[in-house]
C-alpha positions in Angstrom: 65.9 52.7 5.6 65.8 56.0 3.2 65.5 53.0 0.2 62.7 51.0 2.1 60.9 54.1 2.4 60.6 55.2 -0.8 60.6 51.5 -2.3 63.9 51.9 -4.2 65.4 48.3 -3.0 67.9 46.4 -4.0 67.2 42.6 -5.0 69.9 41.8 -2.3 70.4 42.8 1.2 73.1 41.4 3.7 72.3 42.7 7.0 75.2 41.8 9.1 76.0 42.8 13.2 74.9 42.4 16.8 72.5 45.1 17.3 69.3 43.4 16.9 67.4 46.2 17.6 68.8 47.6 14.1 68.5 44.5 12.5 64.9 44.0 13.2 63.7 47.4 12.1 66.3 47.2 9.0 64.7 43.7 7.9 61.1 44.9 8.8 61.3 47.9 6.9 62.6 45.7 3.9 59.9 43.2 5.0 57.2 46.4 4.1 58.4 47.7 1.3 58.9 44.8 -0.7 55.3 43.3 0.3 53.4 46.7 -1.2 51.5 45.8 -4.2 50.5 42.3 -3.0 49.2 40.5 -0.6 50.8 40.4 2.5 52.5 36.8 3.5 51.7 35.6 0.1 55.3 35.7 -1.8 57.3 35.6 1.5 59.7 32.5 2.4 62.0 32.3 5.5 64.6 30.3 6.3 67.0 29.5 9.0 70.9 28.5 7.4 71.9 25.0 8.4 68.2 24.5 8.7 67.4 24.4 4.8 69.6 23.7 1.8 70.9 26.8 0.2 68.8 25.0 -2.8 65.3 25.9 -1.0 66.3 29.3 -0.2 67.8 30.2 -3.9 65.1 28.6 -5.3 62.9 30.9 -3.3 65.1 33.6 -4.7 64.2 32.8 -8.2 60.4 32.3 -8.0 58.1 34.4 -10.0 56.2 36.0 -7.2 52.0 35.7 -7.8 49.5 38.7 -7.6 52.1 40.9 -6.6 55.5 42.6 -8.0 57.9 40.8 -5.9 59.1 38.4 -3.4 60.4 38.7 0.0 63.3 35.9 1.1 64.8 35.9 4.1 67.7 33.6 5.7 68.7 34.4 9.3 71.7 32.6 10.9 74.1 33.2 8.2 77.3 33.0 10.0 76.3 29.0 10.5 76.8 28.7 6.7 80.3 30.0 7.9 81.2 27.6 10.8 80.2 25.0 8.4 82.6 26.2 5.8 85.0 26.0 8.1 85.0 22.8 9.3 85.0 21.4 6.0 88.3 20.2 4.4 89.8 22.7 1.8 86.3 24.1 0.7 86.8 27.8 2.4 85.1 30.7 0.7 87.4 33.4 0.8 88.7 36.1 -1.8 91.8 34.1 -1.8 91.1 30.5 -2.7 87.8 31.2 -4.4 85.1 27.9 -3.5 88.1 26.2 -2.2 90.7 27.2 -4.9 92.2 24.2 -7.1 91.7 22.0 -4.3 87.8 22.6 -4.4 87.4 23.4 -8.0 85.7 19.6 -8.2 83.1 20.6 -5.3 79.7 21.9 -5.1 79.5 25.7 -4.5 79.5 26.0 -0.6 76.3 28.2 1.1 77.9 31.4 1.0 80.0 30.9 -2.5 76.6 30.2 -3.9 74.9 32.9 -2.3 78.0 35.4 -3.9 77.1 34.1 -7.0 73.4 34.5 -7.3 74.4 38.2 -6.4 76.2 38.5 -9.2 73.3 38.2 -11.0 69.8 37.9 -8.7 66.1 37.2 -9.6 65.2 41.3 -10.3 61.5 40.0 -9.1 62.5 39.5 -5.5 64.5 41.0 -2.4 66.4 38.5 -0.7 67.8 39.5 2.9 70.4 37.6 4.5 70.6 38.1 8.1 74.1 37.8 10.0 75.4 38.4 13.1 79.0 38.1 11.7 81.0 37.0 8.7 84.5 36.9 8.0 86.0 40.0 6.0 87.4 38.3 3.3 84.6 36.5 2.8 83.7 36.3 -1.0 80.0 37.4 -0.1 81.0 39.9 2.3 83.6 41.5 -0.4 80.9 41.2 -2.9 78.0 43.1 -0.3 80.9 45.7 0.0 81.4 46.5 -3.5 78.0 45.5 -5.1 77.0 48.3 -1.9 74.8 46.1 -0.7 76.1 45.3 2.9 73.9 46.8 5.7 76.0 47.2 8.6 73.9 46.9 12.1 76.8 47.3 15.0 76.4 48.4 18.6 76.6 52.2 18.8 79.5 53.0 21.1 79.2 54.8 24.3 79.8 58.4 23.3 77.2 58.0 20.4 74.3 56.5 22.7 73.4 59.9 24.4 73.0 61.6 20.8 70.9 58.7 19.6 68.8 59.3 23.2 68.5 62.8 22.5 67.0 62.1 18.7 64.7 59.3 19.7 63.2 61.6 22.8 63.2 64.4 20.1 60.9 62.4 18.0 58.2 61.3 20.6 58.0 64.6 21.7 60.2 64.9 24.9 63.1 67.2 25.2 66.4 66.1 27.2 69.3 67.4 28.7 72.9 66.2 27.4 74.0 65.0 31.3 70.0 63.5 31.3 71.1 61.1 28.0 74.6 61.1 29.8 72.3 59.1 32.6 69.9 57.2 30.5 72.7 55.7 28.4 74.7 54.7 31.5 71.8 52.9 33.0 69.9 51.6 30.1 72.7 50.9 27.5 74.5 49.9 25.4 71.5 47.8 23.8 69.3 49.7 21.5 66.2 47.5 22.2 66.4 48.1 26.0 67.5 52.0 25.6 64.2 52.4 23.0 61.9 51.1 25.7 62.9 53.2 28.5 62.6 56.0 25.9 59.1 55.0 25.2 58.3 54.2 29.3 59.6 57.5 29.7 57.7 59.5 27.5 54.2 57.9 28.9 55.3 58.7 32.1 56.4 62.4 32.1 53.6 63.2 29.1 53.4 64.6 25.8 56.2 67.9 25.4 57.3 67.1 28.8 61.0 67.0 29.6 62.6 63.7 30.6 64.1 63.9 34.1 66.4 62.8 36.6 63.3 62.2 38.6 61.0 60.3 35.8 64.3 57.9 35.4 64.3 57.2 39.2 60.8 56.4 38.9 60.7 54.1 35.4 64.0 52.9 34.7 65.6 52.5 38.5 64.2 51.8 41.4 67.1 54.1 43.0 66.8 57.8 43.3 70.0 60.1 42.6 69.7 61.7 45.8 70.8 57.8 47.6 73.4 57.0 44.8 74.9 60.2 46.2 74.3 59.0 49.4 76.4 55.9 48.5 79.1 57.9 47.1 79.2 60.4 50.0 79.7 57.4 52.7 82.2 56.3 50.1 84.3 59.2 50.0 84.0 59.3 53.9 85.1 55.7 54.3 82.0 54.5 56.0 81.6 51.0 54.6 78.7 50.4 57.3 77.0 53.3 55.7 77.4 52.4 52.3 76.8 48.8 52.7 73.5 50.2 54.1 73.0 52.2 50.9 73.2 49.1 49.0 71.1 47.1 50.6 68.6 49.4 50.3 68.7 50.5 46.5 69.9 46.7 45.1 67.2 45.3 42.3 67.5 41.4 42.5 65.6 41.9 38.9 68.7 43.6 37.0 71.4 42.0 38.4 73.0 45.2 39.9 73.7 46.4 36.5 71.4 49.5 36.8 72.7 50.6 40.4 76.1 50.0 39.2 75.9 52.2 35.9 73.6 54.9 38.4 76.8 55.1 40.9 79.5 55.0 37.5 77.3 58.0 36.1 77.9 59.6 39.1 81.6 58.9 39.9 81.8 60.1 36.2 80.6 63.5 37.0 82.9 63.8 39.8 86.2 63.2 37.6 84.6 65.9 35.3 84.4 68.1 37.9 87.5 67.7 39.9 89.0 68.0 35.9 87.2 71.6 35.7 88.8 72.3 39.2 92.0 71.6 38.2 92.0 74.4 34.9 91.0 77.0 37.5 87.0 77.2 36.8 85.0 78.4 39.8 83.0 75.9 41.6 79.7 77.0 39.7 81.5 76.3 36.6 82.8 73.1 37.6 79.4 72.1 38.5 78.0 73.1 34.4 80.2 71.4 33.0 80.2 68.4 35.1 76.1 68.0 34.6 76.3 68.6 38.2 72.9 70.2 39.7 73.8 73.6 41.1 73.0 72.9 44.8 75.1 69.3 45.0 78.0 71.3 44.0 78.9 72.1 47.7 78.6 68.6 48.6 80.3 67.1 45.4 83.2 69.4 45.7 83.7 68.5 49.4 83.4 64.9 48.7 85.9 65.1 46.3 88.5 67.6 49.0 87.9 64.3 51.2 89.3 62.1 48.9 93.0 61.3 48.3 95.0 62.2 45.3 94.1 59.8 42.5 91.4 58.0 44.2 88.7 58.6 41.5 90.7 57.3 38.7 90.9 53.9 41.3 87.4 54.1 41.4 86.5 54.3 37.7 89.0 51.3 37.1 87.1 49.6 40.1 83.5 49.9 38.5 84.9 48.7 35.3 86.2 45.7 36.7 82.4 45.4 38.5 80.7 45.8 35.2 83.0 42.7 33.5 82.3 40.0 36.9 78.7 41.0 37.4 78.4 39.6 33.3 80.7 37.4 33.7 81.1 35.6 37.0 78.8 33.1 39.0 79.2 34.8 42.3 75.5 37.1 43.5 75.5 39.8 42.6 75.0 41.4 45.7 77.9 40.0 46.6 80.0 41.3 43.9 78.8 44.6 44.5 79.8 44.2 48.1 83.2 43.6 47.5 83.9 46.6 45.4 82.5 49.2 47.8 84.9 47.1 50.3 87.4 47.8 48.3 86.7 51.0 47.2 86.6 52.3 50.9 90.0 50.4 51.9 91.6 52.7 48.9 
């Protein structure tokens, strides 16, 4: 990004991972910088692997770009050049057998081979991207991206990273946020970037310009729930009133998300009770528990008696419980209602 801005690029990008949100803004910064100087659309080709020879897109490579200082070229689908490779007999691509090794030496140069050649030594009139949602390690293009220091990696952010990357992107439009505020954002809008970005912006139109982000404004834009019933939920919970909670769920599910967003909204919360109980257990006071649980101080009472009401080792049942909800609601055919159902079942029978 820091080379896109200040038009410093390389005249070879491999743009590898499964974070699209990254890998748009990544290739569309690229995209800018390279098209400055010229007319824009003029000098750009793109191209899907499988979908044109690696002759059309080298070729576009190696074109002298007209009324402007450079071309753009961009192939997305890579890893299909891979599966290819793969399937044919003896002409893998890896460090260790080069295009095929002895047995291949007689062969054409497969996609990716002939894409870790022209990298070697690439047209310095154009920036060619290569878009991939994975490749093989030992790849020879991959190895050659690593060392050439031209491989632009675009993975999913992992849990405990999303609520600093909420806190930045609120900090930039304008909107402070609490750390247990991101805690909740990232719970119920993560882990994908594009989704988490767009509640950030929703968010910030809602509360207003230098306004805080809220428990409240997330209740309102993101989920159609309010904390005060996910507590609701957990309280009947912790009581062992399945009619009760069953009624809580009926109330707050969203058809439209699958459960997904109630589910993270009631993980968030069981979350805050472990920290708590934790905080309990090393001798802080109740009030201190609460800080450092992100627990609001007047549900303290009422989270530290729902957690006196529950048996010795029940939470950690409970967090295994929701984890095993998050995998069949993505996974499974069953409703997701009914999924839902079952674990409050048997979260209540524990």
């Amino acid at each position: 990004m820091k080379e896109a801005t200040t038009g410093a690029l390389r005249p070879v990008y491999l743009v590898m991972g499964e974070e699209r949100w990254l890998v748009d803004r990544v290739v569309s910064a690229i995209r800018e910088a390279a098209s400055k100087g010229g007319v824009a659309g003029f000098n750009e080709d793109k191209f899907t692997a499988g979908d044109a020879p690696i002759e059309s897109v080298l070729g576009a490579a190696r074109m002298l770009p007209m009324m402007g200082p450079r071309r753009f070229v961009m192939v997305r689908g890579v890893e299909r050049w891979e599966k290819k490779d793969d399937g044919d007999d003896g002409e893998g691509d890896d460090e260790r057998g080069g295009a095929g090794g002895k047995r291949g030496a007689s062969k054409q140069l497969s996609p990716l081979d002939a894409l870790a050649e022209y990298a070697k030594a690439p047209s310095p009139s154009a920036v060619l991207v290569l878009v991939a949602a994975k490749l093989h390690g030992q790849r020879r293009l991959v190895t050659s991206a690593k060392k050439g220091d031209f491989l632009v990696a675009c993975e999913p952010l992992n849990r405990r990273a999303l609520p600093g990357f909420i806190t930045s992107m609120a900090r930039d439009k304008g909107n402070p946020i609490s750390s247990d505020v991101a805690d909740q954002l990232a719970e119920l809008a993560g882990p994908e970037l594009g989704y988490v970005v767009d509640a950030i912006e929703r968010l910030s139109l809602y509360v207003g310009p230098k306004q805080p982000i809220t428990e409240d404004a997330i209740a309102q834009v993101v989920i159609r729930v309010r904390q005060s019933t996910v507590w609701e939920l957990i309280d009947a919970l912790g009581r062992r009133r399945l009619d009760r909670a069953l009624a809580a769920l009926a109330d707050a599910y969203d058809p439209r998300d699958g459960g997904l967003r109630l589910l993270g909204a009631v993980s968030w919360s069981v979350r805050q009770m472990v920290k708590f109980e934790s905080a309990l257990a090393t001798g802080a006071s109740q009030a201190e528990a609460a800080q450092r649980a992100g627990v609001a101080p007047f549900k303290a009472n009422d989270v530290a008696q729902s957690i006196r009401q529950l048996p010795k080792g029940a939470l950690a049942g409970w967090m295994r419980m929701l984890a095993e909800t998050d995998l069949a609601l993505k996974s499974s055919r069953r409703p997701a209602q009914a999924v839902l159902e079952t674990m409050l079942i048997e979260m209540c029978s524990r």
